[in-house]
C-alpha positions in Angstrom: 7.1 22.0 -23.3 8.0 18.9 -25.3 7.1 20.5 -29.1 5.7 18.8 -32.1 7.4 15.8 -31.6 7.2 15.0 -27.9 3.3 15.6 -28.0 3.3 13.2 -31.1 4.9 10.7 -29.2 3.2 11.6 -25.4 0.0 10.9 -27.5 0.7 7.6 -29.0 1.9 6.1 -25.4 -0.8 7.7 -23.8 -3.5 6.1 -26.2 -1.5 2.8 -26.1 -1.5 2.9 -22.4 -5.0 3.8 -21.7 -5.6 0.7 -24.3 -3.5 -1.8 -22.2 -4.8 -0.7 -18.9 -7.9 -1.1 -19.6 -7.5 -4.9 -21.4 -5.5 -5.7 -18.1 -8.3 -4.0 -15.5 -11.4 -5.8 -17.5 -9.3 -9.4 -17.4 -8.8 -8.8 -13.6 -12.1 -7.9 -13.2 -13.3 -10.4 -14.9 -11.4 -13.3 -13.9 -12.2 -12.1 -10.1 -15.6 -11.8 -10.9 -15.8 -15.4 -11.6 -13.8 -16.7 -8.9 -15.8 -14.7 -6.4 -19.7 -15.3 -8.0 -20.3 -18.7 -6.7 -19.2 -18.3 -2.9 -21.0 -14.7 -3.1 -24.1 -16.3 -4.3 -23.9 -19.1 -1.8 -24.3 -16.6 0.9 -27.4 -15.1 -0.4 -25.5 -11.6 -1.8 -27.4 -9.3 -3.8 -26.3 -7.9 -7.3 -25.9 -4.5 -5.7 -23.5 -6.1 -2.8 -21.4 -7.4 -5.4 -21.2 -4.8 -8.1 -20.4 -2.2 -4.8 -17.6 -5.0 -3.7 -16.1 -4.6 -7.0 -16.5 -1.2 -7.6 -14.7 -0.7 -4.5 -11.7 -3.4 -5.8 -11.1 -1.4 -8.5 -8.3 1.1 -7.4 -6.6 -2.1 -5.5 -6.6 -3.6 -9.0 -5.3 -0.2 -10.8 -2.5 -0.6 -8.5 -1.0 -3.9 -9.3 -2.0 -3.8 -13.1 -0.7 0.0 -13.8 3.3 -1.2 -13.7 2.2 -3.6 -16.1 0.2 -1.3 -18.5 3.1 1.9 -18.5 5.6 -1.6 -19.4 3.7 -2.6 -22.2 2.7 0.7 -23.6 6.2 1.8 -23.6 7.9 -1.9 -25.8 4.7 -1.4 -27.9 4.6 2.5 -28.5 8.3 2.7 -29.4 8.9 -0.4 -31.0 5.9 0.8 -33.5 8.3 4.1 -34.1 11.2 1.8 -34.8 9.7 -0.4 -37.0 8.1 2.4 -39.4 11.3 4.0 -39.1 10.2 7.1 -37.4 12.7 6.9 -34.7 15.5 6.9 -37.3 13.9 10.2 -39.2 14.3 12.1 -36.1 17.4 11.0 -35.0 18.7 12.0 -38.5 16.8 15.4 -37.9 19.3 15.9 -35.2 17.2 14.3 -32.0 19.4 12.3 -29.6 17.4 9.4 -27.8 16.9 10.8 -24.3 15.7 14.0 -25.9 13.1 11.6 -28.2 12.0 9.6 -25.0 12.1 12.3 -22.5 7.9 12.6 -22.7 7.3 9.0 -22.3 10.1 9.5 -18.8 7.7 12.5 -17.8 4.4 10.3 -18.0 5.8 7.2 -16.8 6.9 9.8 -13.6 3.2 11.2 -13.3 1.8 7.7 -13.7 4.2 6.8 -10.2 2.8 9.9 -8.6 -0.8 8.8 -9.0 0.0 5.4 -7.8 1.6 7.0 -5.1 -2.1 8.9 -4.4 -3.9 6.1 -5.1 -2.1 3.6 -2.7 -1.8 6.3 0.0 -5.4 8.0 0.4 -7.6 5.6 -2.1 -7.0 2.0 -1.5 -7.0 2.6 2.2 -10.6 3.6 2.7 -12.1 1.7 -0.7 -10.6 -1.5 1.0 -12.3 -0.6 4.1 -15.4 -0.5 2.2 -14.4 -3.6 0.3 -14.1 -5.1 3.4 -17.5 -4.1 5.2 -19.2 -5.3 2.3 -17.8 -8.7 2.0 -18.0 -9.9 5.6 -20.8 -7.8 7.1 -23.3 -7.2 4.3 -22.5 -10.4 2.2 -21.4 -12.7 4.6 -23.4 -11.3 7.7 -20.5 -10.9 9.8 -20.3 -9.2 13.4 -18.8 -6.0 12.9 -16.8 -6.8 15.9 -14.6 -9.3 13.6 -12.4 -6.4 12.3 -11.1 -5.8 16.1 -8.8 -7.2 19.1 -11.9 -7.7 21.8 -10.2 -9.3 24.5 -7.2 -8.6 26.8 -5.9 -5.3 25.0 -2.3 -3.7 25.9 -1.4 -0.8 25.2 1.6 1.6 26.4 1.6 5.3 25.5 4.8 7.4 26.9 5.1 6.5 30.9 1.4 4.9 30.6 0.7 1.2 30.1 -3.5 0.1 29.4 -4.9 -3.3 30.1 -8.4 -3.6 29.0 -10.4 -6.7 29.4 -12.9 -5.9 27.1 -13.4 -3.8 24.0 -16.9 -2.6 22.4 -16.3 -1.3 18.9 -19.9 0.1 18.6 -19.9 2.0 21.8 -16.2 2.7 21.4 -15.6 1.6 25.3 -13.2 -0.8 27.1 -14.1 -2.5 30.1 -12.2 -3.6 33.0 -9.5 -1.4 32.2 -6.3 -0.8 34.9 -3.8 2.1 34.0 -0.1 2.1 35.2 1.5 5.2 35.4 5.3 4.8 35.4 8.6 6.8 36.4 11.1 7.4 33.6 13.0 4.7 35.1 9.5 2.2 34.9 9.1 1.8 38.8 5.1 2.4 39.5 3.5 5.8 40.1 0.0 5.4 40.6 -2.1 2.5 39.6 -6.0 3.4 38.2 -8.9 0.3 38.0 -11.8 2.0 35.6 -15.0 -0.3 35.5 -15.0 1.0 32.0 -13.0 3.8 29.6 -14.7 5.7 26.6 -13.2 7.6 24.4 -14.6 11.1 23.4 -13.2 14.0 21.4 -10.8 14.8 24.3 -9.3 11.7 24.2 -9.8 8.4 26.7 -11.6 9.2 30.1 -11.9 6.5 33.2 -15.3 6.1 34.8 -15.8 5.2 38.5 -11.8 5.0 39.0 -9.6 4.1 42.1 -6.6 5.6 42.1 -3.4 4.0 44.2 -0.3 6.7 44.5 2.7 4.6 45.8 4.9 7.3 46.2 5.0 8.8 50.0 2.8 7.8 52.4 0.4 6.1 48.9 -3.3 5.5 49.6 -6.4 5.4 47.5 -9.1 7.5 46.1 -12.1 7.0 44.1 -13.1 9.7 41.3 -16.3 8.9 39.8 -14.5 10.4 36.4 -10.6 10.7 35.6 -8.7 11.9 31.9 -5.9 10.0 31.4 -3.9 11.4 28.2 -3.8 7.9 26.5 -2.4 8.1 22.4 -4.5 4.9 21.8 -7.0 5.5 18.8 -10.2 3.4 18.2 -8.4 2.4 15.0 -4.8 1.4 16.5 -7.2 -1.7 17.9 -8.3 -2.8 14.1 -6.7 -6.0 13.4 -4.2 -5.9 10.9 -4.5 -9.0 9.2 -2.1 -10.0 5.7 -3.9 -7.3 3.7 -2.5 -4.8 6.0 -0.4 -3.8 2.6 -3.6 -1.9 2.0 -3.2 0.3 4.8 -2.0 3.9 4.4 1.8 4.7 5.0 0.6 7.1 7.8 -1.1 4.3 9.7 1.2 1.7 9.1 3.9 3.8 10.7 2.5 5.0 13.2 1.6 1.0 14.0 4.8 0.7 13.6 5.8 2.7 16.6 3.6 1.6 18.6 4.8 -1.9 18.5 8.5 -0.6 18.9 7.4 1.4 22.1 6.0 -2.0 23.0 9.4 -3.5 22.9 7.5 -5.8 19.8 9.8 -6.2 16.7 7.7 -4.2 13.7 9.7 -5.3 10.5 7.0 -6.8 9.0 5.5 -3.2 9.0 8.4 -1.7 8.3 8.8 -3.5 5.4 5.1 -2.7 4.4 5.6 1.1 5.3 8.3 1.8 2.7 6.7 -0.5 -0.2 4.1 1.8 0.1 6.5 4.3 -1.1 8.4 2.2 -3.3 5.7 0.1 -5.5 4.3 3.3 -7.3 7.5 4.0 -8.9 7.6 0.8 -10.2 5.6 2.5 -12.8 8.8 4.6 -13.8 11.0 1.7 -13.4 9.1 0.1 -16.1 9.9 2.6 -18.1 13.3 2.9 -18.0 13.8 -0.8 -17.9 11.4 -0.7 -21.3 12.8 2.3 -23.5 16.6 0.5 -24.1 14.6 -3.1 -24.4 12.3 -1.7 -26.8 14.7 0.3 -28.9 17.1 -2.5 -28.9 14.4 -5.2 -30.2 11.7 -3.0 -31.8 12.9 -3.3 -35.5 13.8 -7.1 -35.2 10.6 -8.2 -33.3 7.0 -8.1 -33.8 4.2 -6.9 -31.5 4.0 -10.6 -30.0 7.7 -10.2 -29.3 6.7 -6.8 -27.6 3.9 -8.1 -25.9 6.0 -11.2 -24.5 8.5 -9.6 -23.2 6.9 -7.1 -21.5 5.0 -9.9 -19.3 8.4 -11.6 -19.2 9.9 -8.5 -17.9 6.5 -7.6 -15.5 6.6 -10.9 -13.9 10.5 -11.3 -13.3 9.7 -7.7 -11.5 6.4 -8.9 -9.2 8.3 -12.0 -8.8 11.8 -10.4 -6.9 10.2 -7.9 -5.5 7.8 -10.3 -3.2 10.9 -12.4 -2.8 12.9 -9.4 -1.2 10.0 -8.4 0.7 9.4 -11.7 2.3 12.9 -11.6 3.6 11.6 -8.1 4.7 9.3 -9.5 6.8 10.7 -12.0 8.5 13.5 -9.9 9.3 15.9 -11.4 7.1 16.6 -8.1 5.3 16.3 -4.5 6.5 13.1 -3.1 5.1 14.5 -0.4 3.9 16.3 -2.4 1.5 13.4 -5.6 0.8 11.3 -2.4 0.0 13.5 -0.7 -2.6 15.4 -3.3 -3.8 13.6 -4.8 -7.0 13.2 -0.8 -7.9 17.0 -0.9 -7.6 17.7 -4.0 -9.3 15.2 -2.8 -12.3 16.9 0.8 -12.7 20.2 0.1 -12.8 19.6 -2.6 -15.5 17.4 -0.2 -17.6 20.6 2.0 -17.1 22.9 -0.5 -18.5 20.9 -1.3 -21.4 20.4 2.6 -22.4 24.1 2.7 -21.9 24.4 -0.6 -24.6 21.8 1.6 -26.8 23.8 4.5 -27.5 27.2 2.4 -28.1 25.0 1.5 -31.1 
């Protein structure tokens, strides 16, 4: 697809990639490792425990360090073609830039879409793990810490749950009453359940009374009832400040469910489209990199390269949070917190490419 000269290059930025992403993945690792050993070890954790807890951190890690690695392989790969004077032999061969950089585009684009894999059907269940293993196995913690026990609410459609109590092992509520409303929300029918469980048809009340308010109204007792309730076992997992780690499927549909609530959900909005948005920083990286690199790689060293690359990855990290944290707290649409670094990033990559070529 690319030729000679487009595999050449693809191959030198895919070696000096693989190079920086593992330097910046063994660092992590490492400096983790160390901040983590002494309260593991204070709770009695095994070396299996531990090696399983990071084994399990590792595609978390992949995903904030990748951005960094596609950045640094892209100032270093091209600025080493500039300074040995490659890049000028095949523009004088009759190569214009983007046709020279187009492979580098391509794998910076494949590197998003495997962030975008990783973050959406990876981190979500290793964190999981991650998680079990740190406060259950390691720290001894009830299982029962990772969900809302006590006085759940819940409205599905013309529905609305109250629960007292909520067993995560035996996947049952107890205490539960069940308001079914009118499309205008004046009361139906009230159910009181002793207890709900929740099977592969859904939620179903045990030893129910039913009260029907409309006509003439009175009560019966079913020792069994089906009530067509949306709530899953997992919308009643706490979302705590790692929620980011959550799929984009589940945040949205958290999302909603708070909405239907009448609960404001920007905070999850927010998270919902950064989990869209973060894995092209990848590509953003490398547009913002290619005009940098071609602009300084003849003047500058590798230390230059190297500086500026985690001058250019933090300034990134560090407006993207602060957009996001408007995000949140509702200062900003999400929409716009979630994609506005990437936006910011492009569109000065542009500019510089466009500085490049006036050259």
């Amino acid at each position: 697809m690319f030729g000679i000269v487009g595999r050449y290059l693809a191959a030198t930025w895919l070696r000096l990639f693989l190079l920086c992403q593992g330097g910046f993945l063994a660092v992590y690792l490492i400096l983790d490792f160390m901040e983590k050993l002494g309260r593991f070890s204070k709770a009695g954790a095994s070396l299996s425990a531990i090696l399983q807890f990071f084994l399990f951190k590792i595609p978390e890690m992949l995903g904030q360090t990748m951005p960094f690695a596609v950045l640094m392989a892209t100032l270093l790969a091209l600025g080493m073609l500039s300074r040995s004077s490659e890049l000028t032999a095949l523009r004088s061969c009759g190569l214009s830039i983007p046709r020279i950089v187009l492979p580098i585009l391509a794998l910076g684009l494949l590197c998003s879409l495997i962030l975008l894999i990783n973050s959406e059907f990876v981190v979500p269940e290793s964190y999981q793990q991650m998680e079990h293993i740190e406060k259950v196995v390691i720290r001894k913690q009830n299982i029962n810490t990772f969900f809302r026990l006590n006085n759940i609410w819940f409205r599905s459609n013309n529905l609305i749950l109250q629960a007292k109590v909520f067993d995560p092992k035996t996947r049952t509520l107890q205490g539960v009453t069940v308001w079914d409303l009118s499309p205008d929300m004046q009361p139906i029918r009230r159910m009181d359940a002793e207890q709900a469980i929740h099977g592969t048809a859904g939620w179903e009340l045990l030893k129910v009374r039913t009260r029907t308010f409309a006509g003439r109204g009175g009560v019966v007792v079913l020792p069994r009832l089906a009530v067509p309730l949306t709530l899953k076992v997992d919308d009643l997992r706490i979302l705590d400040n790692n929620a980011d780690n959550f799929s984009f499927r589940k945040l949205r549909e958290y999302a909603i469910s708070l909405e239907k609530g009448g609960y404001p959900a920007g905070r999850y909005r927010t998270m919902m489209h950064a989990k869209l948005a973060l894995p092209f920083g990848a590509f953003v990286m490398v547009v913002l990199g290619i005009p940098f690199a071609l602009k300084t790689g003849r003047t500058s060293g590798v230390a230059m390269g190297v500086g500026a690359g985690v001058a250019i990855g933090f300034a990134y990290f560090i407006l993207n949070a602060a957009v996001q944290s408007y995000g949140r707290s509702g200062v900003l649409p999400p929409l716009v917190a979630a994609w506005g670094a990437n936006l910011i990033f492009i569109l000065t990559g542009i500019w510089l490419s466009m500085t490049v070529k006036q050259q």
